[in-house]
C-alpha positions in Angstrom: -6.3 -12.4 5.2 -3.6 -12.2 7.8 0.1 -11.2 6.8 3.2 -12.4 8.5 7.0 -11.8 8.4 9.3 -13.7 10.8 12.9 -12.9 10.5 13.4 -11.8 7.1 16.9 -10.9 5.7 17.3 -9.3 3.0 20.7 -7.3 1.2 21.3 -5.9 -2.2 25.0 -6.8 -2.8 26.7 -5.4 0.6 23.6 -3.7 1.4 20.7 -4.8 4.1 17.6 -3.6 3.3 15.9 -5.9 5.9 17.8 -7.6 9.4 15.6 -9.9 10.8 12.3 -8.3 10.6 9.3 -9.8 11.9 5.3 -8.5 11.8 2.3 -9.3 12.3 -1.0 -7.7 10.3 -4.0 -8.8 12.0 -6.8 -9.7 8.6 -8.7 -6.6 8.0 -6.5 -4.2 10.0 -4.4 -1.5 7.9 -0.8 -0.8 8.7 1.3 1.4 7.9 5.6 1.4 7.2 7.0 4.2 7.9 10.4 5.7 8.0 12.9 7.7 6.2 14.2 6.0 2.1 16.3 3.4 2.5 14.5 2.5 5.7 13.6 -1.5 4.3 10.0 -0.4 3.9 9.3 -1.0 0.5 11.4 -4.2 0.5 9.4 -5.9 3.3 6.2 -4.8 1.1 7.4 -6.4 -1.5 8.4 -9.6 0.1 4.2 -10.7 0.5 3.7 -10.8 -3.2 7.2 -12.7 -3.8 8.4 -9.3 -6.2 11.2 -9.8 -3.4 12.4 -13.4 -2.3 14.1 -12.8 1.1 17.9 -14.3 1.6 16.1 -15.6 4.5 13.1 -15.8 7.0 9.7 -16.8 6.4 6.8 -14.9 4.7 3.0 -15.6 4.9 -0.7 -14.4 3.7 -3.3 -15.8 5.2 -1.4 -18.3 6.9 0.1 -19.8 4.3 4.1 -19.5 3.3 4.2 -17.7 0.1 6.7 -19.9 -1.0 4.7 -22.8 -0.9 2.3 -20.8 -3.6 2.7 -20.5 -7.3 4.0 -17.0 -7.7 1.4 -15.9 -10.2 -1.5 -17.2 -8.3 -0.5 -15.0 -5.3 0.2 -12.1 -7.0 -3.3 -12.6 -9.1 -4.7 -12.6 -5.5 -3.2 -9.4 -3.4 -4.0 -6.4 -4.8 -1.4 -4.1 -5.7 -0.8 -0.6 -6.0 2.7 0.8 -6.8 3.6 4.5 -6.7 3.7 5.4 -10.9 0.1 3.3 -10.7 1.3 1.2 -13.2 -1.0 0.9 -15.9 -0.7 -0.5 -19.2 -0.3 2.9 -21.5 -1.5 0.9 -24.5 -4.5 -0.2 -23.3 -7.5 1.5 -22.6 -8.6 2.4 -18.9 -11.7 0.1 -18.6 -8.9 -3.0 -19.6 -6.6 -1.9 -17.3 -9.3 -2.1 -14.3 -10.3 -5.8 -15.8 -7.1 -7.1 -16.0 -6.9 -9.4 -12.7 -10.1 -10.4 -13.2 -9.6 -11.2 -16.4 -6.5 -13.3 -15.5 -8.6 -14.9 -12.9 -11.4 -16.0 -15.2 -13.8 -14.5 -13.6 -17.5 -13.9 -15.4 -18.8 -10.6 -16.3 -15.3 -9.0 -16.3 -16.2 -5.4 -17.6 -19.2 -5.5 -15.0 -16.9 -5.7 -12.5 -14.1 -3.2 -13.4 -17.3 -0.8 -13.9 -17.6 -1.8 -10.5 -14.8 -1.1 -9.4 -14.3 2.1 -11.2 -17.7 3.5 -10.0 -16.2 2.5 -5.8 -13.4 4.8 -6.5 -15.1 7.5 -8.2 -13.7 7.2 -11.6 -17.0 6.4 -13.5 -16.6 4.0 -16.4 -18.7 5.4 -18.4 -16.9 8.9 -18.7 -13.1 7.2 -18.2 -13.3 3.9 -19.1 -12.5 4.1 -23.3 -9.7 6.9 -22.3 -6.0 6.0 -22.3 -3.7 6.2 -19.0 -2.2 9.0 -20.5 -5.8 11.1 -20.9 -6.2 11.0 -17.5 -4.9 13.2 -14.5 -2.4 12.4 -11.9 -5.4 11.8 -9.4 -7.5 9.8 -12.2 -4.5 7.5 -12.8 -4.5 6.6 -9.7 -7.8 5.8 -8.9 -7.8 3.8 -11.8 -4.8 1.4 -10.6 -6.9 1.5 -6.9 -10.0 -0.2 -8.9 -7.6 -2.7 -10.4 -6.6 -3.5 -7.2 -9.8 -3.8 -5.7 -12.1 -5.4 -8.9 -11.6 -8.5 -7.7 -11.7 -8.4 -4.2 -8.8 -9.1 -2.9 -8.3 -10.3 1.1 -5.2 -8.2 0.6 -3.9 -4.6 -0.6 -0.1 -3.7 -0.7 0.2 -0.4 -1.6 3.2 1.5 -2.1 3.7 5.2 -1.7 0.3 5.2 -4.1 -0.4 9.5 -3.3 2.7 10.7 -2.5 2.8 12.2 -6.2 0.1 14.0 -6.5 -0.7 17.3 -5.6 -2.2 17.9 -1.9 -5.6 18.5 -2.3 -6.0 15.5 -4.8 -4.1 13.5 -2.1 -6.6 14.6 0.8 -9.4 13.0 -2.0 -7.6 10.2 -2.9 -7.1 9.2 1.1 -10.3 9.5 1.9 -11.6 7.6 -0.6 -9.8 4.9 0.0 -9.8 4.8 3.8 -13.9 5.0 3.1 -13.5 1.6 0.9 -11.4 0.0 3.3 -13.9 0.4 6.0 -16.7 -0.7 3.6 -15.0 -3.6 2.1 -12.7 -4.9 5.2 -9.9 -6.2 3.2 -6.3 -6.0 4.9 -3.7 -3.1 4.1 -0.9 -2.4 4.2 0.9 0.4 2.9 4.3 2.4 2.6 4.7 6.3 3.0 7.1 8.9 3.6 4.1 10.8 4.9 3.0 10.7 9.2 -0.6 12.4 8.9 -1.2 9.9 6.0 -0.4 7.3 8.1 -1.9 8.3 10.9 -5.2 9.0 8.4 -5.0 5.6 6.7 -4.0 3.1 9.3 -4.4 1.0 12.9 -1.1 1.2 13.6 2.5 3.0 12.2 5.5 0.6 12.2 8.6 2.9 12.1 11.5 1.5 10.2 15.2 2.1 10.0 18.2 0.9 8.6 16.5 -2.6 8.1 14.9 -3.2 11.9 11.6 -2.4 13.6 12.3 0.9 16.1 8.4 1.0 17.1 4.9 0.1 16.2 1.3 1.7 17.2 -1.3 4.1 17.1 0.2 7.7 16.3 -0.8 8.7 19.9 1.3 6.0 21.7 4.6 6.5 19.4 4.0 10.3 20.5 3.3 9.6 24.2 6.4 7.0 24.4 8.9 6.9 21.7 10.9 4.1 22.6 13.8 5.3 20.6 15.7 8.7 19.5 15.0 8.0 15.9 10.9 7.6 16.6 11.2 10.6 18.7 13.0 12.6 16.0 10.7 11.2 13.3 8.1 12.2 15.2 9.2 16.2 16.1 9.9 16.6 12.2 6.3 15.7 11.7 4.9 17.7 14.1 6.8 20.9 13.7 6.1 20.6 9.6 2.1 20.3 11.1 2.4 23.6 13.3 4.5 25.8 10.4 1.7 24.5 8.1 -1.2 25.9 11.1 1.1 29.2 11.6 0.4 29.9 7.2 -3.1 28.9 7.6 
């Protein structure tokens, strides 16, 4: 499915998180929002599965307004993955996986969080009767991916879902999920402090600041033409923490 933001305002008190944003995802691209906190990025996210109504502007998924849409209906059909993973502590990890699709109704519910479980790498069998809190950082994590993903969702919002974990779990983590992207061609799009994740994960980086758009598209374009001193300093921060990181190796 396609996503769509025209105009959308947003502020917290005197605040503006968002000042008349507008974008486009094309369905089955991934995009990522990039930018420094405070940026709007996690606001606009949030705006596609109505956990933020806009003060105005209008907000679609897969053509449709999301205001015109029952707000638990849309949230039971976007996957979502939020940074702390967000599992249920008191339930058991196979339950957690199962929950949209139990929510949905749909048959053989357990078959398909084993499913799921077994496309992220987190085999039900060894993980599924554990607790969140038996599991890893990394496993955690994988965990709230396959309850994104057991019931196939058009769409997956996720929200700074590595950026806790430790680096070589994070290198695993993305490509896992950049492999399931490909394979399953739902559409993405995802918030991160990180550049090379971005740049790993994604069609194209939006760069966000203060509420506004600077610049959108591939890593190689921003770097051949930032169109604005913020993109360009973004940008030389990300690629000087790159060479120090060559200069250790």
């Amino acid at each position: 499915m396609s996503l769509a933001a025209r105009n959308v305002v947003h502020c917290y008190g005197d605040v503006v998180a968002l000042d008349g944003v507008s974008l486009d995802v094309q369905a089955g691209k991934s995009v990522a929002l990039v930018g420094e906190s405070g940026s709007g990025k996690t606001t606009l996210l949030r705006c596609f599965n109505r956990l933020v109504e806009p003060l105005s502007g209008a907000i679609s998924v897969g053509g449709i307004d999301v205001r015109e849409r029952d707000v638990v209906t849309l949230r039971r059909t976007i996957g979502y993955v939020p940074q702390d993973g967000g599992l249920m502590p008191h339930w058991r990890v196979l339950r957690n996986v199962a929950l949209v699709a139990s929510l949905l109704d749909m048959p053989s519910r357990d078959e398909v969080a084993t499913e799921a479980m077994t496309l992220v790498g987190l085999p039900a069998a060894q993980f599924g009767s554990r607790f969140p809190h038996e599991l890893s950082g990394g496993q955690r994590q994988r965990a709230a991916l396959a309850r994104a993903l057991a019931s196939r969702p058009g769409v997956v919002l996720m929200d700074e879902p590595f950026g806790a974990l430790d680096a070589i779990t994070r290198s695993d983590l993305q490509a896992a999920f950049d492999a399931l992207r490909r394979e399953l061609g739902f559409t993405t799009l995802m918030v991160t402090h990180d550049i090379a994740e971005a740049a790993r994960l994604a069609d194209e980086l939006v760069v966000m600041r203060a509420g506004r758009i600077e610049q959108r598209g591939s890593l190689s374009a921003l770097i051949a033409k930032p169109e604005t001193p913020y993109v360009e300093m973004l940008l030389d921060r990300a690629l000087a923490a790159s060479a120090r990181l060559r200069e250790i190796e």
